[in-house]
SEMARLUM-921405 format. One record per residue (C-alpha): x, y, z; residue in three letters. Coordinates in Angstrom, 2 decimals, padded with zeros to 5 digits. Example, Ala and Ser with C-alpha at 12.3 -4.5 7.8 and 13.67 -1.06 7.14 Angstrom:
012.30; -004.50; 007.80; ALA
013.67; -001.06; 007.14; SER
END
This chain:
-019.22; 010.00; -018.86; UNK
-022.66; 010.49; -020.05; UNK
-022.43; 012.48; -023.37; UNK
-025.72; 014.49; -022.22; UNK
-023.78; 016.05; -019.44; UNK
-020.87; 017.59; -021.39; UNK
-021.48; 021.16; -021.61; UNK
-020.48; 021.58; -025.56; UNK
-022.17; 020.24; -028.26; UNK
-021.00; 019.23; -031.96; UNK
-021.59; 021.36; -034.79; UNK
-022.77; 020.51; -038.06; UNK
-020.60; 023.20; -040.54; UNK
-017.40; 023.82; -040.55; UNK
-016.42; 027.07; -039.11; UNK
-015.67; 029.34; -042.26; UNK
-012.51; 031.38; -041.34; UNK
-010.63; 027.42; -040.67; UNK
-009.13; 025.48; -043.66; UNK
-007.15; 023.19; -042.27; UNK
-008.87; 019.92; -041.13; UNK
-007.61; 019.70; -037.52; UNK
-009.61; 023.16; -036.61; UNK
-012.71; 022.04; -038.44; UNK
-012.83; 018.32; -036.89; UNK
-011.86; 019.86; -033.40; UNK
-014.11; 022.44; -033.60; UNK
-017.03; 020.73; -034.99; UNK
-016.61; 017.56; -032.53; UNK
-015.96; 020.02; -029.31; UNK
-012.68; 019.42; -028.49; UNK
-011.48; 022.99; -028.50; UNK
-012.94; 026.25; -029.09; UNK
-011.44; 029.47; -031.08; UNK
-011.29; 033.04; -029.07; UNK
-009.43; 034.93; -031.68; UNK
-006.56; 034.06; -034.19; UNK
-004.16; 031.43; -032.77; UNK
-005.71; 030.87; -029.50; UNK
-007.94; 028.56; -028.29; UNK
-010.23; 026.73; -025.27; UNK
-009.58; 023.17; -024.76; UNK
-012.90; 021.90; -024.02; UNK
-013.65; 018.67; -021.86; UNK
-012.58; 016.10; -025.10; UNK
-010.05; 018.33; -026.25; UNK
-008.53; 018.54; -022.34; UNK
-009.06; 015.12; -022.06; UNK
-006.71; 014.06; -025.17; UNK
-004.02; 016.55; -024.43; UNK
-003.56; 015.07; -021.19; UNK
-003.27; 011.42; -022.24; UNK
-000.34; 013.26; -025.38; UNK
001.23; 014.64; -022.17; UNK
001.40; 011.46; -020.23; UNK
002.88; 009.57; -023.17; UNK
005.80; 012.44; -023.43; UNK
006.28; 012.52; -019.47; UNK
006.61; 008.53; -019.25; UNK
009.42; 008.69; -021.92; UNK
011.34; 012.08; -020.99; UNK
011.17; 010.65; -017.12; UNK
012.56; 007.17; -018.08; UNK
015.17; 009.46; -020.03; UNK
016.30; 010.86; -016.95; UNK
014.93; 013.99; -017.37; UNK
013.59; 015.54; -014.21; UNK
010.25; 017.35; -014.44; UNK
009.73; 021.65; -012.56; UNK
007.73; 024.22; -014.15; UNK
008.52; 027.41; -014.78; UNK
007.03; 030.79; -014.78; UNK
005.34; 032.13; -017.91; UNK
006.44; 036.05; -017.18; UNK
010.27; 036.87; -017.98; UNK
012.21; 040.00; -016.91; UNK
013.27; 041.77; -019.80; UNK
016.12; 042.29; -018.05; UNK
017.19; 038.06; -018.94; UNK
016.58; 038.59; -022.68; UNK
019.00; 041.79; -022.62; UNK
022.00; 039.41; -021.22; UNK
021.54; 037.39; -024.39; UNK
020.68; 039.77; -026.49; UNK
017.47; 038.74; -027.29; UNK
015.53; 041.42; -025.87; UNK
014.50; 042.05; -029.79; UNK
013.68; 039.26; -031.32; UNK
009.99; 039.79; -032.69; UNK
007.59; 037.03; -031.54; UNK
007.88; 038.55; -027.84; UNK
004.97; 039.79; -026.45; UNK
006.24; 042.96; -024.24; UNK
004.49; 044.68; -021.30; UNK
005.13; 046.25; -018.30; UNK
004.46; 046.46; -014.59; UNK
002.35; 049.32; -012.77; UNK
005.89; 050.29; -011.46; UNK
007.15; 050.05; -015.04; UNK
009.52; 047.16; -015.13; UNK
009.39; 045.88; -018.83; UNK
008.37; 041.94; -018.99; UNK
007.71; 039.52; -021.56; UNK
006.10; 036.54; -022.18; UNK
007.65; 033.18; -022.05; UNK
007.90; 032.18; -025.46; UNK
010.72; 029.91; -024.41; UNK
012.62; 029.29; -021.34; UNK
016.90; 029.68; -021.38; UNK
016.75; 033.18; -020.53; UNK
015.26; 031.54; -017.17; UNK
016.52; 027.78; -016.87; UNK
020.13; 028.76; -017.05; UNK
019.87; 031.31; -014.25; UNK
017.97; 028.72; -012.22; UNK
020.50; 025.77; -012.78; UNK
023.41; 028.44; -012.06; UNK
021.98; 027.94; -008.36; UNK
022.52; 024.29; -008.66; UNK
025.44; 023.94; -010.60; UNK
029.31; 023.83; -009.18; UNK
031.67; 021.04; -009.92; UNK
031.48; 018.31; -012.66; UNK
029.73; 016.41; -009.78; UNK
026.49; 018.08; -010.81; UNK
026.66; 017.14; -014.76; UNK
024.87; 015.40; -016.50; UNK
021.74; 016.98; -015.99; UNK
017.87; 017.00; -017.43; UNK
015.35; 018.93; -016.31; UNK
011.77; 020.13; -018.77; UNK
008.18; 021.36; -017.91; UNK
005.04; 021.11; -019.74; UNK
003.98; 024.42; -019.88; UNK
002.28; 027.32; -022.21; UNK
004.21; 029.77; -024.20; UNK
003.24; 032.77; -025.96; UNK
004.63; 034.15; -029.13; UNK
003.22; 037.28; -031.10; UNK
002.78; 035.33; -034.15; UNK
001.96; 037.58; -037.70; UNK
-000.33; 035.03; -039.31; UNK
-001.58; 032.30; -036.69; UNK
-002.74; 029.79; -038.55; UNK
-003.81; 026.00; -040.11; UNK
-005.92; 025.25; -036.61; UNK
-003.17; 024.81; -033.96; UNK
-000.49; 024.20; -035.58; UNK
000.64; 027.77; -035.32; UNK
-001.00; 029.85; -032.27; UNK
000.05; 032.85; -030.77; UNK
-000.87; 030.88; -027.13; UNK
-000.05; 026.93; -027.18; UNK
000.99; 024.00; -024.88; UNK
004.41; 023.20; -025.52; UNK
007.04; 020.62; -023.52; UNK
011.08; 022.33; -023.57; UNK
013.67; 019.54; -022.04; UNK
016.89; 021.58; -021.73; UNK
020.10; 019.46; -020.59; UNK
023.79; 020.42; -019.28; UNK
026.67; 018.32; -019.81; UNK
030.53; 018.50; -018.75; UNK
031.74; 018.11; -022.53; UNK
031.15; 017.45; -025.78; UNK
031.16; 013.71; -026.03; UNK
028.37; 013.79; -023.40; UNK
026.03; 015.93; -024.86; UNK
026.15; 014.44; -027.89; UNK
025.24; 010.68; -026.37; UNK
021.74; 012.51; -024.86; UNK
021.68; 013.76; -027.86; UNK
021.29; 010.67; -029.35; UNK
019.15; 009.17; -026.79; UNK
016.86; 012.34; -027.07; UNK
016.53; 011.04; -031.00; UNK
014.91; 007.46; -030.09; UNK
013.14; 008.88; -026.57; UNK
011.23; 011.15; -029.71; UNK
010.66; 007.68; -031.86; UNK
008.70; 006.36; -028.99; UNK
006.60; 009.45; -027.91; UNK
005.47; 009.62; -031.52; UNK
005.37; 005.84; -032.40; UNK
003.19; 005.62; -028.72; UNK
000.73; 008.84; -030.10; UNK
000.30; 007.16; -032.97; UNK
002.11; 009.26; -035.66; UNK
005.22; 007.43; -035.81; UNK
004.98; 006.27; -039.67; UNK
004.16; 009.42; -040.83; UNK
006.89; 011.49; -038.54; UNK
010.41; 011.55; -040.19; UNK
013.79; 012.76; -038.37; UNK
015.24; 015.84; -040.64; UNK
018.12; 018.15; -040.66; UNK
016.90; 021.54; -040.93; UNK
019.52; 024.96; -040.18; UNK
021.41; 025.05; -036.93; UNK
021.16; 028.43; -037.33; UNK
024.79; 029.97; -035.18; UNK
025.14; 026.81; -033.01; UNK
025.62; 023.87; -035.60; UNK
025.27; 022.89; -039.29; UNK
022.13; 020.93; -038.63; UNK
019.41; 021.35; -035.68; UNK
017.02; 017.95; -035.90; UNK
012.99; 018.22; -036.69; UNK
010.52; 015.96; -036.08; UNK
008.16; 016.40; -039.41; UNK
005.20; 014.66; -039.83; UNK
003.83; 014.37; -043.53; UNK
000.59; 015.99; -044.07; UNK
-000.90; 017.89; -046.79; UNK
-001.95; 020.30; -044.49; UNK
001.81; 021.18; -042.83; UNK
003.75; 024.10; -043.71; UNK
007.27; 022.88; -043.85; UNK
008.30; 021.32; -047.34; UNK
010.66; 018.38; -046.38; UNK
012.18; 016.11; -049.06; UNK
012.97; 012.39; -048.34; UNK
015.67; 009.79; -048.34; UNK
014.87; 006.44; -048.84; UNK
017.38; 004.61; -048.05; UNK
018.25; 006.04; -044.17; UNK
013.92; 007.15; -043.71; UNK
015.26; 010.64; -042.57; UNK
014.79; 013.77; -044.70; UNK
015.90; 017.35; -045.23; UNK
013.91; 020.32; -044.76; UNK
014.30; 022.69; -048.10; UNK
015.81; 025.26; -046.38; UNK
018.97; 023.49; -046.32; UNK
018.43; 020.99; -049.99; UNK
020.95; 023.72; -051.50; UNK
023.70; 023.54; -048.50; UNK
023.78; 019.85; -048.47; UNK
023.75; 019.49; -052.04; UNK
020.62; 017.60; -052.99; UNK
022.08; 015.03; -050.94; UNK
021.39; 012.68; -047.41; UNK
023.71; 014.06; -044.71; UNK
023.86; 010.52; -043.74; UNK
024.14; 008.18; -046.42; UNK
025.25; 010.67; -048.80; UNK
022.45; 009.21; -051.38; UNK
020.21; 011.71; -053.49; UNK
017.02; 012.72; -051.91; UNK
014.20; 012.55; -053.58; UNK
013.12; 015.02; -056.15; UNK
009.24; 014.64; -055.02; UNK
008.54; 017.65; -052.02; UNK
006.37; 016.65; -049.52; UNK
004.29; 019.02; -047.18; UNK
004.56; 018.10; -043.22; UNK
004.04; 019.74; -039.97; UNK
007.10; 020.19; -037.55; UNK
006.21; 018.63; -034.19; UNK
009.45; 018.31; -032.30; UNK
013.02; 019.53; -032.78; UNK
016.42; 019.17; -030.63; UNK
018.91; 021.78; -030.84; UNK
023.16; 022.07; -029.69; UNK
023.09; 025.39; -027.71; UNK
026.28; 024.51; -027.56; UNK
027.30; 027.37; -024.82; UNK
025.64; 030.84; -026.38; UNK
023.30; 030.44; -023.04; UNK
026.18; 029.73; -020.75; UNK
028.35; 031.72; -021.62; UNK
025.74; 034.50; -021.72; UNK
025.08; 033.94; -018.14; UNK
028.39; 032.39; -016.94; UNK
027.25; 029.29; -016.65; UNK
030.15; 027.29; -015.64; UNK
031.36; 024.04; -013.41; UNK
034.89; 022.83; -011.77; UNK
036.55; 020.17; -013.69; UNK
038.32; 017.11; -011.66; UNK
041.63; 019.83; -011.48; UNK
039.31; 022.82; -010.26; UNK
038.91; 024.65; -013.06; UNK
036.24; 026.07; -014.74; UNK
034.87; 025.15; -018.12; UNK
031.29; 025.97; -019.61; UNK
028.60; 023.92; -019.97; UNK
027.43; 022.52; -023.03; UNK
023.46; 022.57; -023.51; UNK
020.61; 021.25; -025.69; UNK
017.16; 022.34; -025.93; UNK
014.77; 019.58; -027.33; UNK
011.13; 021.01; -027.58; UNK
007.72; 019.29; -028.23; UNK
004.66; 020.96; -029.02; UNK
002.34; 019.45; -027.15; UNK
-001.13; 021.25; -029.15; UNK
000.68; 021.04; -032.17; UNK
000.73; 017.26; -032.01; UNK
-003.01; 016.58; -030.82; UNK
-003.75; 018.65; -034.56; UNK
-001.48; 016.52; -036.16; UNK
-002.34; 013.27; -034.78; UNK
-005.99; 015.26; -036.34; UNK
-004.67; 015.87; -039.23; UNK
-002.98; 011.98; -039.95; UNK
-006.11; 009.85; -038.42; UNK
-009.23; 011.39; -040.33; UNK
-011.46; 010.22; -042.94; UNK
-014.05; 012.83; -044.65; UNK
-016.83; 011.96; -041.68; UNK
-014.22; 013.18; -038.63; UNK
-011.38; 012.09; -036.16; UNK
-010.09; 008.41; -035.68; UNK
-008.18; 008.87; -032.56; UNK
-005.38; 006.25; -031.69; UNK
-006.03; 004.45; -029.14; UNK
-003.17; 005.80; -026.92; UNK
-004.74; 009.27; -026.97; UNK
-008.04; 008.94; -027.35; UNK
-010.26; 010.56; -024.57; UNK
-012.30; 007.88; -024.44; UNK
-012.12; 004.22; -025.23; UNK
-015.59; 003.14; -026.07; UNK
-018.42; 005.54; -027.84; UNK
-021.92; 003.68; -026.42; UNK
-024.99; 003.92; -028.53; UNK
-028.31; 003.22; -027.16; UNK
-030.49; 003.71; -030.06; UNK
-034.53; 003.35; -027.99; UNK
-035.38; 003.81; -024.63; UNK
-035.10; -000.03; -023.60; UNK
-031.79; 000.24; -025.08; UNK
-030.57; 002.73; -022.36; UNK
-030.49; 000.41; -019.42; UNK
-028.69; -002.29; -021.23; UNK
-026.16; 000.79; -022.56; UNK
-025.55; 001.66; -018.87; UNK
-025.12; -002.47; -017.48; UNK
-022.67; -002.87; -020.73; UNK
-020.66; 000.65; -019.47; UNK
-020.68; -000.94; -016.02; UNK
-019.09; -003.67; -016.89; UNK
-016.56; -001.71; -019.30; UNK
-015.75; 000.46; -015.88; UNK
-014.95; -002.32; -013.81; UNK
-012.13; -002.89; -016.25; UNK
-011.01; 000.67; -016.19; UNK
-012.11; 000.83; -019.48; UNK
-013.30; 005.08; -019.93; UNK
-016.80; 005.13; -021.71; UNK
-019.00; 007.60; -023.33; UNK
-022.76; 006.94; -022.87; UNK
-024.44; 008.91; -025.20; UNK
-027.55; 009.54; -023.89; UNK
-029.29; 011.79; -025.40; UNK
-032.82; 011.09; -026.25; UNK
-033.49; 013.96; -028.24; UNK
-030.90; 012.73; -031.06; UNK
-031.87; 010.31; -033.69; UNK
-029.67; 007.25; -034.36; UNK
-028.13; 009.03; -037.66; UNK
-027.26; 011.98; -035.49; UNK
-025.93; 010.12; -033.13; UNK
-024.08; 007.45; -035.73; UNK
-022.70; 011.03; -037.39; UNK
-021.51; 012.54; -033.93; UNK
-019.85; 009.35; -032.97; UNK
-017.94; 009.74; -036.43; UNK
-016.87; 013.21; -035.85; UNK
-015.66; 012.93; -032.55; UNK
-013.33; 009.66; -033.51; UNK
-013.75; 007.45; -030.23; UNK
-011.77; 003.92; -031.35; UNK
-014.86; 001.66; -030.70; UNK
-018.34; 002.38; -030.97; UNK
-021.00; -000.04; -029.34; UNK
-024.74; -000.09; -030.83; UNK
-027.56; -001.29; -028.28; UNK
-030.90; -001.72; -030.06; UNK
-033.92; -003.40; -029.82; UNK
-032.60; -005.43; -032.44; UNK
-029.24; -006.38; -030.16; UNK
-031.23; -006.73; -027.07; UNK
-033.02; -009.50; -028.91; UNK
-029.60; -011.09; -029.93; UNK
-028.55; -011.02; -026.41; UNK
-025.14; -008.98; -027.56; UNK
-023.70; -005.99; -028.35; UNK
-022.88; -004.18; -032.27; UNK
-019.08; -003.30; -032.36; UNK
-017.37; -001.68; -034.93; UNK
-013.89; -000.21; -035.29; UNK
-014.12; 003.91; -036.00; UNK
-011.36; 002.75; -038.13; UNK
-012.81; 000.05; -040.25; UNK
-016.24; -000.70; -041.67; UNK
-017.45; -003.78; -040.61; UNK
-019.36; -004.03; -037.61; UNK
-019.96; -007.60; -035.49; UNK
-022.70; -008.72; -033.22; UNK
-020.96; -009.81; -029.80; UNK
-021.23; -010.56; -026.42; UNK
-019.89; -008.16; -023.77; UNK
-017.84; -011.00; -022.80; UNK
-016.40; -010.94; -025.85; UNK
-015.67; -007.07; -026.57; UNK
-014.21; -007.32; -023.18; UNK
-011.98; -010.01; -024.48; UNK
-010.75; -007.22; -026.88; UNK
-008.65; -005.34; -023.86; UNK
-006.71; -008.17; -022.57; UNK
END
């Protein structure tokens, strides 16, 4: 893509109403673009990364079993009565010209259950795994920090239905290390700890995915010995202690950003719509659920947040929207720029050109550190002459004079 065609452009200030690094760096580099408090355009860059997070959560959740629909975003109010959460206060409520009363999907069991209730008869039709990728809305009091908290944001909800206990609690588990690899694969997986937070009326513990950042909003505290931690609203209930190894957690808080939880429904949605199935002997028992949600916007501003330096964005690989950042840095640079992104396409290898001739080499040196592409290639009069190429890592300092051959070598 040549960097002249995209239709934003970078920005040299930091918007002043953002604090958190993820808006400024997105904003600034054009990946998304703020309408009001918690909601935002996902520009070309922006679009382009989310896609790639999505890809890397569909790949796992499909090799999980899980099967992939997509539901609607408006809700009869008439669902949220039956489980008496008609109420609850992040709903956005409006109405039809007939006035029927709907809300906003700001999750999905008031209309999964009713949809699998089609589907669902004997034990025959257990286990089952079905999510979507999908916006929700919530009425939010105080968006904030970026997108980590919007009142409109992409979000992917896996809900499953199992015969028994026993069952549900094996996904369960397999839900755990299907979450390792989406975040180890996006890049955040060192920073992202599993940690038991309130189950709220289902279950002691739910599970969160928090990933430590100064920026988060959660205040997690760690255990050492298992690498899992415990969110401080339930320190006091397990008693300073690891619900796993029983070891002290640490006395040092740390500040993360949830990015993924999986919760026991148990059967409050079930039973709420009389979900049931015939047993082997014909008779009916509920189903057990989970919910296991991913926040799909969430996680592009903390991938934001983790890979950053004080010049911009160092995307991982895995999600980056584009590969390789070219630099021409003359006019006789620009046809060598465009053989070298040749040669990079024929590899499948997705390029930015940047080809702007109005932009001087620090502007474009600057831009190219904002936006965070993995590796940046310099053509100048000076690497024409050397018959190569400048490389250089966005995430180390050192760059190397080297044939295209060689950079290609890189990809292998």
């Amino acid at each position: 893509m040549l960097q002249s065609k995209i239709f934003t452009k970078t920005l040299r200030d930091s918007p002043k109403d953002e604090t958190s690094k993820n808006a400024q760096y997105l904003i600034r580099g054009g990946f998304v673009d703020k309408l009001m408090a918690g909601v935002y355009s996902y520009l070309p860059l922006g679009l382009r990364v989310l896609k790639r997070i999505e890809n890397i959560i569909r790949e796992e959740i499909n090799a999980a079993g899980g099967q992939e629909i997509f539901m609607p975003a408006i809700h009869p109010i008439e669902n949220y009565t039956t489980t008496g959460r008609e109420a609850i206060d992040v709903l956005f409520h409006t109405e039809t010209q007939t006035g029927h009363r709907i809300v906003l999907g700001q999750s999905h069991e008031e209309v999964i259950v009713p949809l699998v209730k089609k589907f669902i008869e004997s034990y025959r039709d257990l286990p089952l795994a079905v999510y979507q990728i999908q916006t929700k809305f919530r009425n939010e009091l105080r968006p904030k920090s970026g997108i980590f908290r919007g009142r409109e944001f992409l979000m992917k909800d896996l809900y499953s239905f199992h015969a028994d206990e026993d069952d549900f609690d094996r996904y369960y588990k397999t839900i755990q290390q299907v979450y390792k690899k989406i975040f180890d694969r996006a890049g955040i997986g060192s920073a992202t700890v599993r940690t038991f937070a309130s189950g709220g009326t289902f279950s002691k513990y739910s599970l969160e995915f928090q990933t430590i950042t100064d920026a988060g909003e959660d205040t997690i505290f760690l255990c050492e010995r298992c690498s899992v931690a415990v969110n401080d609203e339930v320190k006091d209930d397990c008693k300073n202690t690891c619900p796993e190894c029983k070891k002290p957690l640490s006395h040092e808080p740390k500040k993360s950003i949830e990015v993924g939880n999986i919760f026991p429904l148990k059967t409050r949605f079930s039973d709420a719509f009389n979900l049931s199935y015939k047993d082997p002997d014909g008779k009916q028992k509920p189903v057990i659920m989970g919910c296991y949600g991913i926040g799909v916007t969430r996680l592009m501003g903390a991938i934001a947040e983790v890979h950053s330096d004080e010049h911009g964005i160092i995307w991982p690989e895995s999600v980056a929207p584009f590969l390789v950042h070219i630099l021409p840095l003359s006019k006789a640079a620009i046809p060598e720029a465009k053989r070298v992104e040749l040669s990079l396409a024929e590899k499948s290898i997705p390029v930015l050109l940047d080809d702007r001739e109005d932009k001087s080499a620090g502007e474009k040196f600057s831009d190219a550190d904002l936006i965070g592409i993995p590796w940046r290639v310099v053509i100048s009069d000076n690497t024409i002459k050397k018959e190569g190429i400048e490389v250089k890592k966005r995430s180390e300092r050192e760059a190397k004079i080297m044939s295209v051959e060689e950079f290609l070598d890189q990809f292998l």
